[in-house]
N, C-alpha and C positions, 0 to 999 in steps of 0.2 A: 627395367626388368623387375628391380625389389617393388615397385607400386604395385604390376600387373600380379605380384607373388601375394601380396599383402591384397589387393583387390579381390582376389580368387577367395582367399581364406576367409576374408569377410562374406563374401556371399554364399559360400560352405557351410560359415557358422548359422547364416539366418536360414539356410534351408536344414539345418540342422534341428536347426531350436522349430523351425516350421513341423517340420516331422515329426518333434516332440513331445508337441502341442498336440496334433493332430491324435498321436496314440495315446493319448492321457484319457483313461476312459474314467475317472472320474471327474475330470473336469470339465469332459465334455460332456457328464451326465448332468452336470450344475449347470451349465452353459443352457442344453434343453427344456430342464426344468424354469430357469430364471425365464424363454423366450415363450414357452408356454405358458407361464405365469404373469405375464405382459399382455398375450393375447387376451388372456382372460379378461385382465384387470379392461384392457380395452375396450371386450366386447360387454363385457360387463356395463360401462360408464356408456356407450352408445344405446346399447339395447338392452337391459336387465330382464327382461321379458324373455327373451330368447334364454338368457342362462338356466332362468328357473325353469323353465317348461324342458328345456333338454336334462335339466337334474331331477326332474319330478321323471321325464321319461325312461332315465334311468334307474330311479328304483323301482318303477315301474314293471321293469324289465327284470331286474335283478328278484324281485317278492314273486314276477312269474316262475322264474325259472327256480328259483328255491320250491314253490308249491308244486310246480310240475314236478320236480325229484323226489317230495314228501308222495307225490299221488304213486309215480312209479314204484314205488317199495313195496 
């Protein structure tokens, strides 16, 4: 009966600590950041072409829509 009491409590604590893990929102903001910054590096070293043309499209994007706010004034 004391294993099954001791058994219980252990797997209590690890859905505990799981739980606590899970609501940690900075660390799950680091977690994201770190796997996005993986992707990168990834696609980066595969394709470097793709990187740059999606960063040129973005500012691309970004000097439109600043110019389009300057024309709307």
């Amino acid at each position: 009966m004391r294993s099954d009491i001791e058994s219980t409590r252990e797997k209590l604590a690890q859905t505990l600590d799981a739980i606590e893990d899970k609501l940690n929102v900075p660390k799950q903001a680091r977690h994201l950041v770190d796997r996005a910054r993986d992707a990168f590096d990834k696609l980066n070293k595969e394709n470097p072409v793709v990187v740059y043309a999606t960063a040129g499209a973005v500012v691309l994007a970004a000097g439109g829509l600043v110019a389009w706010r300057l024309v709307r004034r």
